[in-house]
MDTraj code that builds the backbone (N, CA, C; nanometers):
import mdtraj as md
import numpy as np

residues = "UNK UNK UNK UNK UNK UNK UNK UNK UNK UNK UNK UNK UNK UNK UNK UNK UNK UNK UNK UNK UNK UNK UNK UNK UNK UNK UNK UNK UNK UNK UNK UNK UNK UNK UNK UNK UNK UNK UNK UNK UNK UNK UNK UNK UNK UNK UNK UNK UNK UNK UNK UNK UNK UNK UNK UNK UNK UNK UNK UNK UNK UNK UNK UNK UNK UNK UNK UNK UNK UNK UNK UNK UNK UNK UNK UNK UNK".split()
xyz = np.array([
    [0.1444, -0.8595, -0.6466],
    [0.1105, -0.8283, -0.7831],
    [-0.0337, -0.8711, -0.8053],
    [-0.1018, -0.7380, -0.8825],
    [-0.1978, -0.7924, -0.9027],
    [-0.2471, -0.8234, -1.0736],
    [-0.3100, -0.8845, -1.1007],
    [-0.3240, -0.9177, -1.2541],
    [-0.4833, -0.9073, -1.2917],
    [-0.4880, -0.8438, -1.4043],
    [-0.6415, -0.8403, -1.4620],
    [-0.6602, -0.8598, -1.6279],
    [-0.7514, -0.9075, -1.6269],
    [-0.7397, -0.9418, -1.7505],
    [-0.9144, -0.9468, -1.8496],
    [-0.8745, -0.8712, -1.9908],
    [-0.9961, -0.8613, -2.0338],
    [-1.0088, -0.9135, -2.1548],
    [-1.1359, -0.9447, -2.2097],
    [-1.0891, -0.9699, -2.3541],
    [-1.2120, -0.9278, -2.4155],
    [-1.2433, -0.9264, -2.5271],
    [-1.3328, -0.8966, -2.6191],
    [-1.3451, -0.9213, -2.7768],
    [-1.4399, -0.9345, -2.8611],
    [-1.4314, -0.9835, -2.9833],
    [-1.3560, -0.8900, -3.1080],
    [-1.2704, -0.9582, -3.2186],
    [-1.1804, -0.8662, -3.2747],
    [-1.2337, -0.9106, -3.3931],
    [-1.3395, -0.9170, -3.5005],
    [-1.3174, -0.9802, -3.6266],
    [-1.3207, -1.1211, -3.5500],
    [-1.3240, -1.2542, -3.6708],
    [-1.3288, -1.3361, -3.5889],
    [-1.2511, -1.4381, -3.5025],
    [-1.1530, -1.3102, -3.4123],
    [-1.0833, -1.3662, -3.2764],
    [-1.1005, -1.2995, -3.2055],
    [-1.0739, -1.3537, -3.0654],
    [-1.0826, -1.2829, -2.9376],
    [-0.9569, -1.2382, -2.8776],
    [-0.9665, -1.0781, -2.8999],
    [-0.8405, -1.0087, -2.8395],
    [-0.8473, -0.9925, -2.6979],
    [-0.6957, -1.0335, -2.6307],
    [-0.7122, -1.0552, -2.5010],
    [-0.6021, -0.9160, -2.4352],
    [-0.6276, -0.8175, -2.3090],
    [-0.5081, -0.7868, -2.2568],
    [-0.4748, -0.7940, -2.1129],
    [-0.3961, -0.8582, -2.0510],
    [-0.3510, -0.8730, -1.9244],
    [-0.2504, -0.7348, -1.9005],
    [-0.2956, -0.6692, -1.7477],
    [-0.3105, -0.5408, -1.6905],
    [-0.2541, -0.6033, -1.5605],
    [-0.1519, -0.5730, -1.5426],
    [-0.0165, -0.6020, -1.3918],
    [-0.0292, -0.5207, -1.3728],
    [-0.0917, -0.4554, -1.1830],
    [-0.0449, -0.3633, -1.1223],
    [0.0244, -0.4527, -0.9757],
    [0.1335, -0.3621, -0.9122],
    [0.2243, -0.4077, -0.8629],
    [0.1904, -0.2835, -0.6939],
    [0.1388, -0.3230, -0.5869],
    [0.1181, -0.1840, -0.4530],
    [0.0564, -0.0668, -0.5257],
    [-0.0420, -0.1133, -0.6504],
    [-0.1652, -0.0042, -0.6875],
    [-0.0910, 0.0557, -0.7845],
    [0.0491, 0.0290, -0.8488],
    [0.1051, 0.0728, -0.9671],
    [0.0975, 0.0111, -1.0980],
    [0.0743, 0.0911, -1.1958],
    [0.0722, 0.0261, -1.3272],
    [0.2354, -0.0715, -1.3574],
    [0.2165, -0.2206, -1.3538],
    [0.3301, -0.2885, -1.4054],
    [0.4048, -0.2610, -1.5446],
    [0.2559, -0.3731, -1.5935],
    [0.2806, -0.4268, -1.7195],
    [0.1294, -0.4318, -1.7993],
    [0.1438, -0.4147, -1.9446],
    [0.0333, -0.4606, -2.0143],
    [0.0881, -0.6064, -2.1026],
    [0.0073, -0.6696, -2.1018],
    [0.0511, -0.7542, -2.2645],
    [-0.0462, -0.8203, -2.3374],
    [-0.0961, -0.7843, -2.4794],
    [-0.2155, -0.8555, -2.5159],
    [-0.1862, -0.9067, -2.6724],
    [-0.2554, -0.9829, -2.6817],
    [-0.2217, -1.0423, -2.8360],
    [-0.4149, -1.0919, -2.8511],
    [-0.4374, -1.2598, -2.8543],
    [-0.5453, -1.2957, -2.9150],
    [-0.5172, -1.4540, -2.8243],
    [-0.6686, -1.4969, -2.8005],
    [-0.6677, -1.5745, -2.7278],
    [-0.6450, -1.6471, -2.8387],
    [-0.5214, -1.7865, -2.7460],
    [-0.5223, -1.9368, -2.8700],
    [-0.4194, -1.9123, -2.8939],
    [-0.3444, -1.7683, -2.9634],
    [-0.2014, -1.8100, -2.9121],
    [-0.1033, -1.8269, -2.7944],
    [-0.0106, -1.8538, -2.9020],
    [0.0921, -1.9336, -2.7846],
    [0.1735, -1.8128, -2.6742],
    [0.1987, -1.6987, -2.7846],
    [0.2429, -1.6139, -2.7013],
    [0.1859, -1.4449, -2.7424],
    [0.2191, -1.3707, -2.6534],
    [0.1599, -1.1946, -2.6147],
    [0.2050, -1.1521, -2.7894],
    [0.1665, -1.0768, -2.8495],
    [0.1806, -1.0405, -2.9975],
    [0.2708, -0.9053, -2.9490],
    [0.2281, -0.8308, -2.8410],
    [0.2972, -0.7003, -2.7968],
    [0.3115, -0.7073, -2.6429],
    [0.3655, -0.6106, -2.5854],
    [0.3523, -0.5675, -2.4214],
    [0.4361, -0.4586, -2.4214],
    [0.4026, -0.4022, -2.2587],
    [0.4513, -0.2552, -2.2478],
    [0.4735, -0.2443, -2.1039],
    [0.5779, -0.1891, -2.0721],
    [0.6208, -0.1746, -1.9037],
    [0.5913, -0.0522, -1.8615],
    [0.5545, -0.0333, -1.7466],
    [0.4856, 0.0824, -1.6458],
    [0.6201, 0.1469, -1.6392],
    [0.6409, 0.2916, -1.5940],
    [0.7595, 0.3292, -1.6131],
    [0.6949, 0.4594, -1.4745],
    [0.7261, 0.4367, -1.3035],
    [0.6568, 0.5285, -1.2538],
    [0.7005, 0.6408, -1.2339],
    [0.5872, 0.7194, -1.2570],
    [0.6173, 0.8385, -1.2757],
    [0.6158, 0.9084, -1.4367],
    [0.6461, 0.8297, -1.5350],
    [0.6286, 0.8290, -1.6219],
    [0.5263, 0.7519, -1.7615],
    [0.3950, 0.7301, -1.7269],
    [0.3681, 0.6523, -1.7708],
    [0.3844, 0.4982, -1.8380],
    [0.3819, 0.4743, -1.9748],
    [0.4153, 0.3293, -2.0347],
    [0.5300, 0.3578, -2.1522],
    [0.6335, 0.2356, -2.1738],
    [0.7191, 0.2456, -2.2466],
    [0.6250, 0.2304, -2.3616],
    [0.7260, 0.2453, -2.4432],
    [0.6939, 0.1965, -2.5924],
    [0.6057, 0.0599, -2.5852],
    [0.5298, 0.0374, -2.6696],
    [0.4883, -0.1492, -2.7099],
    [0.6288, -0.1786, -2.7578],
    [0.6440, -0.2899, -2.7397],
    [0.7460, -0.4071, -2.8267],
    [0.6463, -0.4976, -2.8303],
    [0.7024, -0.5586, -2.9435],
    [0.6318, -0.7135, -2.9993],
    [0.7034, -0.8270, -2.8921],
    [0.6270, -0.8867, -2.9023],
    [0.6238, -1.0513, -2.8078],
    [0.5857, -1.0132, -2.6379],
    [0.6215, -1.1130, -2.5833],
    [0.6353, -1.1157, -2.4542],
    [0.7240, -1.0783, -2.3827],
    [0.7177, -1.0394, -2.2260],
    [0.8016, -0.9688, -2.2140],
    [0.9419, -1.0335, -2.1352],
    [1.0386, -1.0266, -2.1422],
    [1.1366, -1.0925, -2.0624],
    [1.1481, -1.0298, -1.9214],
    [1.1251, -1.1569, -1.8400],
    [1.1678, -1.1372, -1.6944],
    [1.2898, -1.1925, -1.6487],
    [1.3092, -1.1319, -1.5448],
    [1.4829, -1.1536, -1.4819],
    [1.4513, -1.1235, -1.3314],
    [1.4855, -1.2329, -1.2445],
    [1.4663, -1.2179, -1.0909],
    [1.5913, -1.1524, -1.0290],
    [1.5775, -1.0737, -0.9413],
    [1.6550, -1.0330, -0.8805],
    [1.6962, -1.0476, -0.7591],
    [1.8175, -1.0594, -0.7495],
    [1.8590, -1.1349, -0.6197],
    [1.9231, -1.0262, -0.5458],
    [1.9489, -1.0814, -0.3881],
    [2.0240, -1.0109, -0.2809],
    [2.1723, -1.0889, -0.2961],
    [2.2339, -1.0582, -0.2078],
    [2.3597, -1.1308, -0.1703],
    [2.3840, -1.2675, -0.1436],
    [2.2462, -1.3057, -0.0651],
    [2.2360, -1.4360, -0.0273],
    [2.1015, -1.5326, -0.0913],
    [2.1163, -1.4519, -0.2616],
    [2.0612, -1.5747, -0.3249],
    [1.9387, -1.5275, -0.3445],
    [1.8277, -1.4224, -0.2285],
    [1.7553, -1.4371, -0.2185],
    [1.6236, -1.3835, -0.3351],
    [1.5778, -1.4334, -0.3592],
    [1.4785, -1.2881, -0.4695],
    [1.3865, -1.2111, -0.4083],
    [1.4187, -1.0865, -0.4657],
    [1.4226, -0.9402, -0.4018],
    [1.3488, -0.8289, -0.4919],
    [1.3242, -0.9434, -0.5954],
    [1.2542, -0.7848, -0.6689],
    [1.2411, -0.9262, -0.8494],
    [1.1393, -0.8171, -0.9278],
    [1.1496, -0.8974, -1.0466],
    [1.1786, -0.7506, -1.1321],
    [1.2566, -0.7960, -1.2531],
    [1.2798, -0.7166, -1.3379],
    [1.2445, -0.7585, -1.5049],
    [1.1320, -0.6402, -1.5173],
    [1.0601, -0.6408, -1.6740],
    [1.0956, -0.6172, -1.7749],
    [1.1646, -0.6441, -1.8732],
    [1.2499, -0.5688, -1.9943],
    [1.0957, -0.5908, -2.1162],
])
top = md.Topology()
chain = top.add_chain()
for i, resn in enumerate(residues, 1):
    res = top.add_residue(resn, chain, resSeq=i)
    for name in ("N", "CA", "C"):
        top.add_atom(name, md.element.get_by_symbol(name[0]), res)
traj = md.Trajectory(xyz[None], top)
C-alpha cells in the first residue's frame, strides 16, 4: 500500500487529503482538516468502477483472515 498525502490552505485551516493506492489501484481517499482528531469524510476505490459515495468520518477497517488465523487481505467499509 501506498499512501499520499496533500494539504493546502482552506479559510483559516488547513485541509488535508490522504490518497491509498494499493498494486497502482485507487484504495481509499480520506480528508477532513489538519488538528483534527479524525477524517470529516472518506471514500473507497471500487475497481473497475471508480469511488463510492463520501461518507462522513473515518473509515472502518476489518482484517481478513485465512483458516489459520492468518491476515490475508484488509477490508474497507
Amino acid at each position: 500500500m501506498v499512501a499520499r498525502f496533500y494539504r493546502r490552505p482552506d479559510g483559516n485551516r488547513i485541509a488535508s487529503l490522504g490518497h491509498y493506492t494499493y498494486d497502482g489501484r485507487d484504495t481509499l481517499l480520506a480528508w477532513g482538516w489538519v488538528g483534527d482528531p479524525h477524517c470529516a469524510f472518506h471514500a473507497v476505490g471500487r475497481p473497475g468502477h471508480g469511488w463510492d459515495a463520501p461518507r462522513p468520518g473515518c473509515p472502518r477497517a476489518e482484517l481478513v483472515l485465512d483458516e489459520a488465523d492468518r491476515v490475508v487481505g484488509v477490508l474497507l467499509v
